[in-house]
mmCIF file as Biopython writes it, N, C-alpha, C and O atoms, coordinates in Angstrom:
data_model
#
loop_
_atom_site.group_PDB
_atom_site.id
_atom_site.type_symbol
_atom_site.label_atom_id
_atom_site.label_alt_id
_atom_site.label_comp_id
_atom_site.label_asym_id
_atom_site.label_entity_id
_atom_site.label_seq_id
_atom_site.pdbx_PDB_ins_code
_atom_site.Cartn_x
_atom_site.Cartn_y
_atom_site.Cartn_z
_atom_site.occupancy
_atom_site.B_iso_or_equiv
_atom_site.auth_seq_id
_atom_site.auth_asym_id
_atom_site.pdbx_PDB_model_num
ATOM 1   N N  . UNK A ? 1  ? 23.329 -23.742 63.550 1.0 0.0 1  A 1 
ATOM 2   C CA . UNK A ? 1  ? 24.568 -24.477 63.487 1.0 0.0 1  A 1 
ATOM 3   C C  . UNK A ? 1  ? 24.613 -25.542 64.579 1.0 0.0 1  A 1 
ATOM 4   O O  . UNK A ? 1  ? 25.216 -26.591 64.351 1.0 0.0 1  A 1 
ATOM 5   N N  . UNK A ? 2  ? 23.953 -25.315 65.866 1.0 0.0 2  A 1 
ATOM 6   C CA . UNK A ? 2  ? 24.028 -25.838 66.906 1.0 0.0 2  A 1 
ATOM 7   C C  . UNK A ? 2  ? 23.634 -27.600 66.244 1.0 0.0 2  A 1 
ATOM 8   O O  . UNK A ? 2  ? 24.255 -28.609 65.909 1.0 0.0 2  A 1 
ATOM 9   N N  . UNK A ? 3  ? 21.870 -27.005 66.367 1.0 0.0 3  A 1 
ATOM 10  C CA . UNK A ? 3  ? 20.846 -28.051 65.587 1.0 0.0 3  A 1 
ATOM 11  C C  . UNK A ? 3  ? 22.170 -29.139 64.859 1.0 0.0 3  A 1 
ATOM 12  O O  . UNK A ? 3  ? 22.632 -30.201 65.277 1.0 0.0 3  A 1 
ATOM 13  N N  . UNK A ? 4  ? 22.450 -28.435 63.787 1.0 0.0 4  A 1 
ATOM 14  C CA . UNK A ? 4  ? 23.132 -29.140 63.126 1.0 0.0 4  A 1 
ATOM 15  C C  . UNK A ? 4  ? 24.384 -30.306 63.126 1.0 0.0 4  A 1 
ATOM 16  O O  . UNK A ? 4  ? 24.702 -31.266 62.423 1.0 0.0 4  A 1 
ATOM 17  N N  . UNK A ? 5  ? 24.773 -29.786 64.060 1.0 0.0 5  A 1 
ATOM 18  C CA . UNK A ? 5  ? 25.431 -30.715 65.406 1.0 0.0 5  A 1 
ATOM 19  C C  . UNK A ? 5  ? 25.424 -31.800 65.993 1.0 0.0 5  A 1 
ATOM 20  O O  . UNK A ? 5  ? 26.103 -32.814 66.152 1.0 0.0 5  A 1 
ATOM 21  N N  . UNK A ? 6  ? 23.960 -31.077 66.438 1.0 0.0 6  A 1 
ATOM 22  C CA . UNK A ? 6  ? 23.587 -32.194 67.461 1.0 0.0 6  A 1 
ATOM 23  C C  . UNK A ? 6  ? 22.451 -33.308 66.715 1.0 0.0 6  A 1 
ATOM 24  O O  . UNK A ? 6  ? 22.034 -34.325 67.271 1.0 0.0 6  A 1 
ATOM 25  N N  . UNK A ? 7  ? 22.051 -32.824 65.258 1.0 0.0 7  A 1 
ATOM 26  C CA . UNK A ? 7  ? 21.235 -34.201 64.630 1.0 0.0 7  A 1 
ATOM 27  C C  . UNK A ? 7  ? 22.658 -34.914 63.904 1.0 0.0 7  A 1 
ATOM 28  O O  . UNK A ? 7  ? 22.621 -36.126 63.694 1.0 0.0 7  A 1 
ATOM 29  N N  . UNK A ? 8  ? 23.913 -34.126 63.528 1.0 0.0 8  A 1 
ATOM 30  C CA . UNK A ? 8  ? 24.769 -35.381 63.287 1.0 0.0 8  A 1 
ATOM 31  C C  . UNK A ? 8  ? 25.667 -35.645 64.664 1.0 0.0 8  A 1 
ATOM 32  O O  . UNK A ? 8  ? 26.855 -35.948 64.559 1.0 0.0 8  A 1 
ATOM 33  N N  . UNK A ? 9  ? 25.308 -35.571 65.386 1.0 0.0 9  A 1 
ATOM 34  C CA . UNK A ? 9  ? 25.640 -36.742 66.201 1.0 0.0 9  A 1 
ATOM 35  C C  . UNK A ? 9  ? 24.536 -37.566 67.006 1.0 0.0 9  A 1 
ATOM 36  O O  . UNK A ? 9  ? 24.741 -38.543 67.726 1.0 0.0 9  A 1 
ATOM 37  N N  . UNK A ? 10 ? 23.707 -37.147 66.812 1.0 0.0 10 A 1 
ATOM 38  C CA . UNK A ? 10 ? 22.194 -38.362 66.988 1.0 0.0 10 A 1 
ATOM 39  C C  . UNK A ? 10 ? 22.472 -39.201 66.022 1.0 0.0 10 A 1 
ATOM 40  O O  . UNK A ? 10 ? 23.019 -40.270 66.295 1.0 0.0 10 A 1 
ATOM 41  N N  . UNK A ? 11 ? 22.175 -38.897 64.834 1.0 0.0 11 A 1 
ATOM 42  C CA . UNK A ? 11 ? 22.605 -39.588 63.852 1.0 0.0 11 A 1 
ATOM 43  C C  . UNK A ? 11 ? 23.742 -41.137 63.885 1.0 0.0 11 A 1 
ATOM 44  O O  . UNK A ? 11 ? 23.612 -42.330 63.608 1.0 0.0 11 A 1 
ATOM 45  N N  . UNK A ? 12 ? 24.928 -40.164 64.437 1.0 0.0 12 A 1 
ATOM 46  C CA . UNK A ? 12 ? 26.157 -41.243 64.263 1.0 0.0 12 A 1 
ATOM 47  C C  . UNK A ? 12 ? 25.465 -42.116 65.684 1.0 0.0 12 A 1 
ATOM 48  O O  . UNK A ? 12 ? 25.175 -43.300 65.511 1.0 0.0 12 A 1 
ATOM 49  N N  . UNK A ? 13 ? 25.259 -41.576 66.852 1.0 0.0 13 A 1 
ATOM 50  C CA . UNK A ? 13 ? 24.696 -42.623 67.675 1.0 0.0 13 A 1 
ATOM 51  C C  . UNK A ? 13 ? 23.872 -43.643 67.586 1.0 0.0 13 A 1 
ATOM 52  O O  . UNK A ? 13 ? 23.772 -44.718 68.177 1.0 0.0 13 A 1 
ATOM 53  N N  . UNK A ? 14 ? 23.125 -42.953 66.483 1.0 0.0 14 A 1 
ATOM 54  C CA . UNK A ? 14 ? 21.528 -44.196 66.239 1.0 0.0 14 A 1 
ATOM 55  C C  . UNK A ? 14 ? 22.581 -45.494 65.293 1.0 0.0 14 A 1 
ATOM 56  O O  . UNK A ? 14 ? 22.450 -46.689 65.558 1.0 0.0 14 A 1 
ATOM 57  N N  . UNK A ? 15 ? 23.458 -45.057 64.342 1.0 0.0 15 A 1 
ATOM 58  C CA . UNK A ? 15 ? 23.965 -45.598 63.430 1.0 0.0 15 A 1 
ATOM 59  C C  . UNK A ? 15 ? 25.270 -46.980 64.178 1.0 0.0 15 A 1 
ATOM 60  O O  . UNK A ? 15 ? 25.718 -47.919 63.519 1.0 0.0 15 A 1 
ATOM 61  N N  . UNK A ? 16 ? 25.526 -46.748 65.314 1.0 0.0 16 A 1 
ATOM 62  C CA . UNK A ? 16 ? 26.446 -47.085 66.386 1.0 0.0 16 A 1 
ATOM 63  C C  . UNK A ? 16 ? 25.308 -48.084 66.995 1.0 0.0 16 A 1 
ATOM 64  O O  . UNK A ? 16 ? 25.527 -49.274 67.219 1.0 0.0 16 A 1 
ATOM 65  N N  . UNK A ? 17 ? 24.111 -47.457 67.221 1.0 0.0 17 A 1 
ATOM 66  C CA . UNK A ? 17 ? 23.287 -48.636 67.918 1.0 0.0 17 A 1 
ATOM 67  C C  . UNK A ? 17 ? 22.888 -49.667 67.073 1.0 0.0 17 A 1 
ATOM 68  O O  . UNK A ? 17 ? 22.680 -50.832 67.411 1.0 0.0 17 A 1 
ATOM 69  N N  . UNK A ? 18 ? 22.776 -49.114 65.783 1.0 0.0 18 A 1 
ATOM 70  C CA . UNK A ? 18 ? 22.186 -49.828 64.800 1.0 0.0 18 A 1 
ATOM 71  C C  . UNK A ? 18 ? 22.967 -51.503 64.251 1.0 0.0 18 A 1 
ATOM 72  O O  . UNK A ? 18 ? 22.782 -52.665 63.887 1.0 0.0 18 A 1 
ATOM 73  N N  . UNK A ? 19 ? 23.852 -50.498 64.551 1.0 0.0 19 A 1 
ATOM 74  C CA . UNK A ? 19 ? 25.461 -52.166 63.851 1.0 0.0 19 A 1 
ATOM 75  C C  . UNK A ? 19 ? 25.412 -52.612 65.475 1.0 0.0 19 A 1 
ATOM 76  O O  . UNK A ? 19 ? 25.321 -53.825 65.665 1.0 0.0 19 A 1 
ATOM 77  N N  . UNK A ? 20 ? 25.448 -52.007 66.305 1.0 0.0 20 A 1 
ATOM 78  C CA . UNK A ? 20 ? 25.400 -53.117 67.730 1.0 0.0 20 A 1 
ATOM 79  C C  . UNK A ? 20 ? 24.149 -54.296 67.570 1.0 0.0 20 A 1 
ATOM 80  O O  . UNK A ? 20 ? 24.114 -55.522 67.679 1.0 0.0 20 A 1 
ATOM 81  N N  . UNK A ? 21 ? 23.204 -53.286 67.269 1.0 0.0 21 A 1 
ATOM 82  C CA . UNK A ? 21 ? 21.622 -54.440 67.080 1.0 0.0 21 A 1 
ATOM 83  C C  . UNK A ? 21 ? 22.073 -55.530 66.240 1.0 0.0 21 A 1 
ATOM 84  O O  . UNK A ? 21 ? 22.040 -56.623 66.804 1.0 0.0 21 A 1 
ATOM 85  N N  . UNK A ? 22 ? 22.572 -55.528 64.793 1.0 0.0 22 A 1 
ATOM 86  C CA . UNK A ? 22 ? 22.707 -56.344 63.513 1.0 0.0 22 A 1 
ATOM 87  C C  . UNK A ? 22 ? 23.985 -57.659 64.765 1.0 0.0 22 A 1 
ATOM 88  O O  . UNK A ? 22 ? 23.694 -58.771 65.204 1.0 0.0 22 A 1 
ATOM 89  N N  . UNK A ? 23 ? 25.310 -56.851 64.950 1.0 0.0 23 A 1 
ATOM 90  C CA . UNK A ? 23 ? 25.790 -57.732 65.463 1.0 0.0 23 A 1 
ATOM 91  C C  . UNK A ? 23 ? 25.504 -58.681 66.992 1.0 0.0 23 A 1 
ATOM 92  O O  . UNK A ? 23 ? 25.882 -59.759 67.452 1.0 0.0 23 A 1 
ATOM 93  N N  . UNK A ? 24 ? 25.066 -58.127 67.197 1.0 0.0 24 A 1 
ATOM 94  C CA . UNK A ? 24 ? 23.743 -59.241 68.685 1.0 0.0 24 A 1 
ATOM 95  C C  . UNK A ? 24 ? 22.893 -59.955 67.915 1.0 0.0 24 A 1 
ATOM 96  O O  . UNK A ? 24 ? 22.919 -61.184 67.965 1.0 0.0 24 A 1 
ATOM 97  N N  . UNK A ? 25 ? 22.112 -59.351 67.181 1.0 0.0 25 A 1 
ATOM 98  C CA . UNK A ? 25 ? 21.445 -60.910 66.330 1.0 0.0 25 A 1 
ATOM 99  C C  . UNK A ? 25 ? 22.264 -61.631 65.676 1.0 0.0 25 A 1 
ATOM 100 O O  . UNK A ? 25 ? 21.995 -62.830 65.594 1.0 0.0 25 A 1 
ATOM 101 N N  . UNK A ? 26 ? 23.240 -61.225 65.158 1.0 0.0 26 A 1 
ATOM 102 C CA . UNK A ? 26 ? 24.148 -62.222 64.561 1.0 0.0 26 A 1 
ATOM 103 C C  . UNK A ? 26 ? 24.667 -63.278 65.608 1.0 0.0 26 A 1 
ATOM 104 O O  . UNK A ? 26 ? 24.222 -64.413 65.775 1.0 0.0 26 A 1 
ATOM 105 N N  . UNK A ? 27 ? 25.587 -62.735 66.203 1.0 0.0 27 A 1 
ATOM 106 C CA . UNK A ? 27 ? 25.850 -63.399 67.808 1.0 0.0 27 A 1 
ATOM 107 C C  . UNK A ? 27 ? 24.872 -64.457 68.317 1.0 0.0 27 A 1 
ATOM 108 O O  . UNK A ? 27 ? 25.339 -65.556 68.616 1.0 0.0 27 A 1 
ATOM 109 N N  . UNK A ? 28 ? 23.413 -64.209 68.461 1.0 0.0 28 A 1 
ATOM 110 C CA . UNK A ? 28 ? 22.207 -64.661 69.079 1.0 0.0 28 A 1 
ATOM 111 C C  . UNK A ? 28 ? 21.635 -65.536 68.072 1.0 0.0 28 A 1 
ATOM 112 O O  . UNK A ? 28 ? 20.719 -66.287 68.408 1.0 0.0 28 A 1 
ATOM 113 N N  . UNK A ? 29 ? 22.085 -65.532 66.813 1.0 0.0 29 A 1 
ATOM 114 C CA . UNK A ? 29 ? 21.595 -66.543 65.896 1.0 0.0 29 A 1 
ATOM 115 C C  . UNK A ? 29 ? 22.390 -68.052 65.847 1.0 0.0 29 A 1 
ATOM 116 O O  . UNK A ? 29 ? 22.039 -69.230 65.911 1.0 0.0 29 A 1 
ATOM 117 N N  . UNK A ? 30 ? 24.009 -67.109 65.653 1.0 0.0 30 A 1 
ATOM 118 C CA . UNK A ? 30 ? 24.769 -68.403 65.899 1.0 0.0 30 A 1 
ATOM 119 C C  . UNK A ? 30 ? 24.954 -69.297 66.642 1.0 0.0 30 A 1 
ATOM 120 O O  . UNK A ? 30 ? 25.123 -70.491 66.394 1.0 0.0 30 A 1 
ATOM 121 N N  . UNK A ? 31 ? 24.917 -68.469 68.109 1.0 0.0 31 A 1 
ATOM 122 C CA . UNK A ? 31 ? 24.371 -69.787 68.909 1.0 0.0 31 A 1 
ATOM 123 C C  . UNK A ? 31 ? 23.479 -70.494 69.462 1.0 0.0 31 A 1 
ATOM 124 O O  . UNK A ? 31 ? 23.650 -71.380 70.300 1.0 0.0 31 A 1 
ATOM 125 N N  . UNK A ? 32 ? 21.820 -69.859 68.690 1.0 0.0 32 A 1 
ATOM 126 C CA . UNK A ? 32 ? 20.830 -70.798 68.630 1.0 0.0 32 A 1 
ATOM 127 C C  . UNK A ? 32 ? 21.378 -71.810 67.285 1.0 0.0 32 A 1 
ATOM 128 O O  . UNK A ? 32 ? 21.260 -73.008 67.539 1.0 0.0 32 A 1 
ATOM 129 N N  . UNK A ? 33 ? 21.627 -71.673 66.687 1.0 0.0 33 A 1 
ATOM 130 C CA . UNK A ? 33 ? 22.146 -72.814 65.919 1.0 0.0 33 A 1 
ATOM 131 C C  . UNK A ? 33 ? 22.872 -73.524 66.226 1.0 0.0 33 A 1 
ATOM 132 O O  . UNK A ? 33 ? 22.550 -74.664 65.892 1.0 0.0 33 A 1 
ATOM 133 N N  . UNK A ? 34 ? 24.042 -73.442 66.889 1.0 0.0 34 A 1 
ATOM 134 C CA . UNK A ? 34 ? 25.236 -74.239 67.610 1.0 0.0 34 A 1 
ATOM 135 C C  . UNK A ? 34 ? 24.107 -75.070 69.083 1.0 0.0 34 A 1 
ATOM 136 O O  . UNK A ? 34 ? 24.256 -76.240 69.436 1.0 0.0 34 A 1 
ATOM 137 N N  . UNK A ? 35 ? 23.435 -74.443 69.481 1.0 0.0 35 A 1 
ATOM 138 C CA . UNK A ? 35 ? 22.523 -75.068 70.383 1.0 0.0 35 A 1 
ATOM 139 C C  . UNK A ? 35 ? 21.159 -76.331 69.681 1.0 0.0 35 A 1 
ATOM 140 O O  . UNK A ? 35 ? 21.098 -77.484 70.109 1.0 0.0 35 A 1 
ATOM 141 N N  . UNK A ? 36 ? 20.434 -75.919 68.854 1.0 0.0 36 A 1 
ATOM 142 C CA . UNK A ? 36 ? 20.034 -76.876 67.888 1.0 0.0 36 A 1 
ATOM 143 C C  . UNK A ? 36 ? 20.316 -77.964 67.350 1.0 0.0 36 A 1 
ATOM 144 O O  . UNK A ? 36 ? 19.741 -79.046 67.233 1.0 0.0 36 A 1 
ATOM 145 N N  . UNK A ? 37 ? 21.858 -77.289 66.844 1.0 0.0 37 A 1 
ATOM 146 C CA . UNK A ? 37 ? 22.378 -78.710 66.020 1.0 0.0 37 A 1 
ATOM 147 C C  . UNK A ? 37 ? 23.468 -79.627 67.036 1.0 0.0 37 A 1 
ATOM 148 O O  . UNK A ? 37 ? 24.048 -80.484 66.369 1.0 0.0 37 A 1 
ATOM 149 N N  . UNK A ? 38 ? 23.773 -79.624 68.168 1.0 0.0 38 A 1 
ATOM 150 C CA . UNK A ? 38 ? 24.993 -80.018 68.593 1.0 0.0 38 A 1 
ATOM 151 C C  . UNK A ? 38 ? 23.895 -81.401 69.363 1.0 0.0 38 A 1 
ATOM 152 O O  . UNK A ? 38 ? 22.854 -81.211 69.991 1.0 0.0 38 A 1 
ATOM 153 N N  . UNK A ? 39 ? 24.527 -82.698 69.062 1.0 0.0 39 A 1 
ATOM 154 C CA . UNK A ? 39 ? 24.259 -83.680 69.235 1.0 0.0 39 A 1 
ATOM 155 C C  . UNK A ? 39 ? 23.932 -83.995 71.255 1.0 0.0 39 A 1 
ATOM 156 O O  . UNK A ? 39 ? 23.091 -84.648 71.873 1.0 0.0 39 A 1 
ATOM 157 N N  . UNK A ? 40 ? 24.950 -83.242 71.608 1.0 0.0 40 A 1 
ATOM 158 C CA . UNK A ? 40 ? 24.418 -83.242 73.771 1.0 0.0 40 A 1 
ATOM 159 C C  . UNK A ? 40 ? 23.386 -82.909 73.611 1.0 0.0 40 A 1 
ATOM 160 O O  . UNK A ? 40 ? 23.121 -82.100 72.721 1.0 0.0 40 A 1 
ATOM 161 N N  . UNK A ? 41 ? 22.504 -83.398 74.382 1.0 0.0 41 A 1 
ATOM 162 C CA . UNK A ? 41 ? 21.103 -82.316 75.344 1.0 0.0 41 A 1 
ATOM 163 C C  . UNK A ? 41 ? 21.483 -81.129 76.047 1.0 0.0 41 A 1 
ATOM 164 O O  . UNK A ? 41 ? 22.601 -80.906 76.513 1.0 0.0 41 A 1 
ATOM 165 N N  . UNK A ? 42 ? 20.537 -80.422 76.092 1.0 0.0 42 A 1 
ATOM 166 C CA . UNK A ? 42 ? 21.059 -79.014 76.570 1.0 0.0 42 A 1 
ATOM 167 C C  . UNK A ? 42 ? 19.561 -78.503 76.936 1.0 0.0 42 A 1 
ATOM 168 O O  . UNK A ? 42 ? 18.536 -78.769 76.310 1.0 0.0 42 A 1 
ATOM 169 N N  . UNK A ? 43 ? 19.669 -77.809 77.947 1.0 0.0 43 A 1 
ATOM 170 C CA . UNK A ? 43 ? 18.126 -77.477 78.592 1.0 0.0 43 A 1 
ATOM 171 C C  . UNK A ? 43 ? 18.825 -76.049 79.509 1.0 0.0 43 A 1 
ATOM 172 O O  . UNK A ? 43 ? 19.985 -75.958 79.908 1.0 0.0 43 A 1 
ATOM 173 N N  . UNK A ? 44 ? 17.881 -75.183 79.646 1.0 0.0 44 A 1 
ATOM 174 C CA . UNK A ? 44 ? 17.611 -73.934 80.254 1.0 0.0 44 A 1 
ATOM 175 C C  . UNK A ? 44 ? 16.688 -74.129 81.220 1.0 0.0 44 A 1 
ATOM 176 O O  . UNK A ? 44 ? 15.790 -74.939 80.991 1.0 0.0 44 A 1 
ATOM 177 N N  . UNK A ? 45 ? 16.722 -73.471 82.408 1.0 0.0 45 A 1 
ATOM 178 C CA . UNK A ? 45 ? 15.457 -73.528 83.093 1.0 0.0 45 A 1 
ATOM 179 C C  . UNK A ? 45 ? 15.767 -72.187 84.025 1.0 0.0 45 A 1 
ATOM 180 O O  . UNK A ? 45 ? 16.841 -71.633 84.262 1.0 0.0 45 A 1 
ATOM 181 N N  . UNK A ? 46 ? 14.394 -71.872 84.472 1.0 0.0 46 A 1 
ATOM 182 C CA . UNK A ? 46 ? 13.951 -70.407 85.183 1.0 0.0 46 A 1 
ATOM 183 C C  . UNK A ? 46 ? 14.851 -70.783 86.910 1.0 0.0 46 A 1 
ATOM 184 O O  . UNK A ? 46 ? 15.539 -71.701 87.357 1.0 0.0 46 A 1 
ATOM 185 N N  . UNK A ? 47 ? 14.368 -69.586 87.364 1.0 0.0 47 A 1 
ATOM 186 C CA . UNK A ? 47 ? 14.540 -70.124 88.953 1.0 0.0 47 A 1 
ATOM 187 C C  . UNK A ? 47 ? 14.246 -71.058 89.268 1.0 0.0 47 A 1 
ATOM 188 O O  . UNK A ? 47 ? 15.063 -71.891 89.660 1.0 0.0 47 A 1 
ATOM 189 N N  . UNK A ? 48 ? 12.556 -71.344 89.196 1.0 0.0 48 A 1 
ATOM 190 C CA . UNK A ? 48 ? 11.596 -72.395 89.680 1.0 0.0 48 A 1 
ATOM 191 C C  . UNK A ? 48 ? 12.003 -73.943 89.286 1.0 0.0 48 A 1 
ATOM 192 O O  . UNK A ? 48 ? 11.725 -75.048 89.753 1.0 0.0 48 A 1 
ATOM 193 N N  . UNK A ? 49 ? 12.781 -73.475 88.222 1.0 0.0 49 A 1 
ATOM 194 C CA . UNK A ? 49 ? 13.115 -75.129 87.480 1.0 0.0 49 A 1 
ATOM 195 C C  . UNK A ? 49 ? 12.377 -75.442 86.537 1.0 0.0 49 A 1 
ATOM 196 O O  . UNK A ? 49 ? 12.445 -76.605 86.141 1.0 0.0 49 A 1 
ATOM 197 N N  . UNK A ? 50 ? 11.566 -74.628 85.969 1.0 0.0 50 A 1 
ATOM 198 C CA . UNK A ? 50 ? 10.854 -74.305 85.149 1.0 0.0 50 A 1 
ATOM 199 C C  . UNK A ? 50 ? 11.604 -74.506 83.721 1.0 0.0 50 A 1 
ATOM 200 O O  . UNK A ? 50 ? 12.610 -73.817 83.553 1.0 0.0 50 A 1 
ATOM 201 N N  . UNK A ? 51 ? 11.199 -75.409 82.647 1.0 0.0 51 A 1 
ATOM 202 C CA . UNK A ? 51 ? 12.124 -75.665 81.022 1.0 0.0 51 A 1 
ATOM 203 C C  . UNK A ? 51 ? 12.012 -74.260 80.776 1.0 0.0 51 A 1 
ATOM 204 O O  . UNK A ? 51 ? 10.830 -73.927 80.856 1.0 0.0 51 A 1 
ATOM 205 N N  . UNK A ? 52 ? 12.939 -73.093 80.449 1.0 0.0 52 A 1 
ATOM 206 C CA . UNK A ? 52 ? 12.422 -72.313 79.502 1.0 0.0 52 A 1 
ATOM 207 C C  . UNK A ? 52 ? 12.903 -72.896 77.953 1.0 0.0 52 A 1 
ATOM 208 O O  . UNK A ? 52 ? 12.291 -72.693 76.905 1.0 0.0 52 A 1 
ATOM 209 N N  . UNK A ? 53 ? 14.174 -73.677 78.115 1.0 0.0 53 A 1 
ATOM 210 C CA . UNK A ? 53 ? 14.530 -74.082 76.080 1.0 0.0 53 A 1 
ATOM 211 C C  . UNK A ? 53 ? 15.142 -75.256 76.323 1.0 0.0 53 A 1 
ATOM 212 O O  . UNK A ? 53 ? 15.787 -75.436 77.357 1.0 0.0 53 A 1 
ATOM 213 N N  . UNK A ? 54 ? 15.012 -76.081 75.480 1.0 0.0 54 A 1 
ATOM 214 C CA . UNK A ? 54 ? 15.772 -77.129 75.443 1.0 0.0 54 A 1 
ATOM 215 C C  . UNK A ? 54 ? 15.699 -77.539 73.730 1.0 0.0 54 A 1 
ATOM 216 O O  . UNK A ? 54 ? 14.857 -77.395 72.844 1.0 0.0 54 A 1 
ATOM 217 N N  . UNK A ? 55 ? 17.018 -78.100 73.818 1.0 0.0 55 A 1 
ATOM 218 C CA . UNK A ? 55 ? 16.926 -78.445 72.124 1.0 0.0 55 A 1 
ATOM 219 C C  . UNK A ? 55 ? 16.774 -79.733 71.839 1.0 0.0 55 A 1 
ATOM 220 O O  . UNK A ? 55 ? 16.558 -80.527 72.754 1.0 0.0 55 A 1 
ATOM 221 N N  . UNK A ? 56 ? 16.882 -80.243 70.226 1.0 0.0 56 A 1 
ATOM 222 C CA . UNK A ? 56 ? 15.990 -81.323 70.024 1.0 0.0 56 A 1 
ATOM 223 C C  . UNK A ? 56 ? 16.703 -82.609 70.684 1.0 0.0 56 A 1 
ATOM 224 O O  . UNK A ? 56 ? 16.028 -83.626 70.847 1.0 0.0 56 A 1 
ATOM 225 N N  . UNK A ? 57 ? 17.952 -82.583 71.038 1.0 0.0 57 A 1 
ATOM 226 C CA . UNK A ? 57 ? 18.748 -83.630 71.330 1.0 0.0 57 A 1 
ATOM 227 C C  . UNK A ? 57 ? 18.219 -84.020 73.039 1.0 0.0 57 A 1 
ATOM 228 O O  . UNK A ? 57 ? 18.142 -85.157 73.503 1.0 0.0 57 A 1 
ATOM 229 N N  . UNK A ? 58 ? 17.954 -82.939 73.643 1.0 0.0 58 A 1 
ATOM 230 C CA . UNK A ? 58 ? 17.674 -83.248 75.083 1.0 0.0 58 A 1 
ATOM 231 C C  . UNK A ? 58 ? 16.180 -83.572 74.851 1.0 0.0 58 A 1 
ATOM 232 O O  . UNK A ? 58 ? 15.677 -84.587 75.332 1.0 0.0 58 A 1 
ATOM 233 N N  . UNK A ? 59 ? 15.445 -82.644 74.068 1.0 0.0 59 A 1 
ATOM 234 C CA . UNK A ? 59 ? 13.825 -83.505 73.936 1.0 0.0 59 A 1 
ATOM 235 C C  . UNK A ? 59 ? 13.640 -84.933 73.424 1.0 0.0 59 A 1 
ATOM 236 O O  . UNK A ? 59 ? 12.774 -85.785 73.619 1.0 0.0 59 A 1 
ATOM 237 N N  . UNK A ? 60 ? 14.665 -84.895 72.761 1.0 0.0 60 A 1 
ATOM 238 C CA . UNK A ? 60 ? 14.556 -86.459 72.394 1.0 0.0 60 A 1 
ATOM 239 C C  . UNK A ? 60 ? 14.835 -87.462 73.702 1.0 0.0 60 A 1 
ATOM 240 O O  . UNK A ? 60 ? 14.050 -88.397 73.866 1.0 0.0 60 A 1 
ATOM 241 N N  . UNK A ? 61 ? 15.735 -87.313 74.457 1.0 0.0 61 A 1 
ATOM 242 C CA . UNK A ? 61 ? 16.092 -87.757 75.822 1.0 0.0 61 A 1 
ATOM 243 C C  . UNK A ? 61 ? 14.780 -88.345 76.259 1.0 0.0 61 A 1 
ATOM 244 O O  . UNK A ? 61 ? 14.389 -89.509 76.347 1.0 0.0 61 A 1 
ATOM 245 N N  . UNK A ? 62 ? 14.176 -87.089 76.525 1.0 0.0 62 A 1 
ATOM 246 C CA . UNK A ? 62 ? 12.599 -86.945 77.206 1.0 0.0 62 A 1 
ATOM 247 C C  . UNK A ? 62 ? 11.616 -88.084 76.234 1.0 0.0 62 A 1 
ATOM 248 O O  . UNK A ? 62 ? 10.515 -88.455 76.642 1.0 0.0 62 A 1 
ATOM 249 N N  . UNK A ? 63 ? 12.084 -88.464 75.173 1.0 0.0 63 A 1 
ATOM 250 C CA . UNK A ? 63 ? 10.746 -88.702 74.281 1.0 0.0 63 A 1 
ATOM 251 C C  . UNK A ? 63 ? 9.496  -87.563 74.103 1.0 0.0 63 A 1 
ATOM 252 O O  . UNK A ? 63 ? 8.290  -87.650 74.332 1.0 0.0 63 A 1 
ATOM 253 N N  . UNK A ? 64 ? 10.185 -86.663 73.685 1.0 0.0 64 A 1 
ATOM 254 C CA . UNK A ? 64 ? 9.435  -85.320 72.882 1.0 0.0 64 A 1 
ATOM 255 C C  . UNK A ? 64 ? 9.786  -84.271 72.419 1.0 0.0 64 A 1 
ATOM 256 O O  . UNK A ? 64 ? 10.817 -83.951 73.012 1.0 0.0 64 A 1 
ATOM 257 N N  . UNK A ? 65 ? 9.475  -83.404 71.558 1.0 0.0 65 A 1 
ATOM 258 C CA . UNK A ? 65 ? 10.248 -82.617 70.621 1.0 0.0 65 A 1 
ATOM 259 C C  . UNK A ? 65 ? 9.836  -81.560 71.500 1.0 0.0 65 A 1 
ATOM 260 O O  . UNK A ? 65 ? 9.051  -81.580 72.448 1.0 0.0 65 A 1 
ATOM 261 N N  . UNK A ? 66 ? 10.680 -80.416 70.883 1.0 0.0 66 A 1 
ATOM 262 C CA . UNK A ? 66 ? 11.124 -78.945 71.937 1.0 0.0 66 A 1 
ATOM 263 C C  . UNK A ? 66 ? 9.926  -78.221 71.001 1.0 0.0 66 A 1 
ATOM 264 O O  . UNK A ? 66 ? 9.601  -78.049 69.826 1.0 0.0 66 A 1 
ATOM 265 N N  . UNK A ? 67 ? 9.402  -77.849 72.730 1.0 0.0 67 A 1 
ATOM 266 C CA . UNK A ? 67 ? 7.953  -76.816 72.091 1.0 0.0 67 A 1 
ATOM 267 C C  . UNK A ? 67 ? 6.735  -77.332 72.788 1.0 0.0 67 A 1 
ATOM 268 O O  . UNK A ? 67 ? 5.792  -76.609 73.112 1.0 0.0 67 A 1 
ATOM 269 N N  . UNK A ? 68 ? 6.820  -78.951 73.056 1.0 0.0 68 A 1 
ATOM 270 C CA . UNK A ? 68 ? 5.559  -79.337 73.386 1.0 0.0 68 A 1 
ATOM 271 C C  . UNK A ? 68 ? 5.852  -79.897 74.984 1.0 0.0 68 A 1 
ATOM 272 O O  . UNK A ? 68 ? 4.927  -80.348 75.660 1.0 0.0 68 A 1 
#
């Protein structure tokens, strides 16, 4: 009975993590898209100052597309 218990509530937990995961990529999609398409430049960088992202509007700035 115990067992039984405790795999439905593993269960409901995994199922709780599961819709958290779906809604963070959702979240994390929309605003790589809102970042993509929005006409400003927009750039990320590390500590060092290092590009980690920039989208196509700020690569264009640069004269070069994001990636290279």
């Amino acid at each position: 009975m115990e067992n039984a218990r405790l795999y439905a509530e593993a269960r409901g937990h995994a199922q709780v993590l599961e819709r958290q995961a779906l809604e963070l990529q959702a979240q994390r999609d929309f605003a790589q898209q809102v970042m993509n398409t929005m006409g400003q430049g927009l750039a990320v960088t590390d500590a060092e100052g290092r590009f980690e992202f920039v989208n196509p509007a700020f690569a264009q700035l640069l004269g070069s597309s994001p990636g290279t």
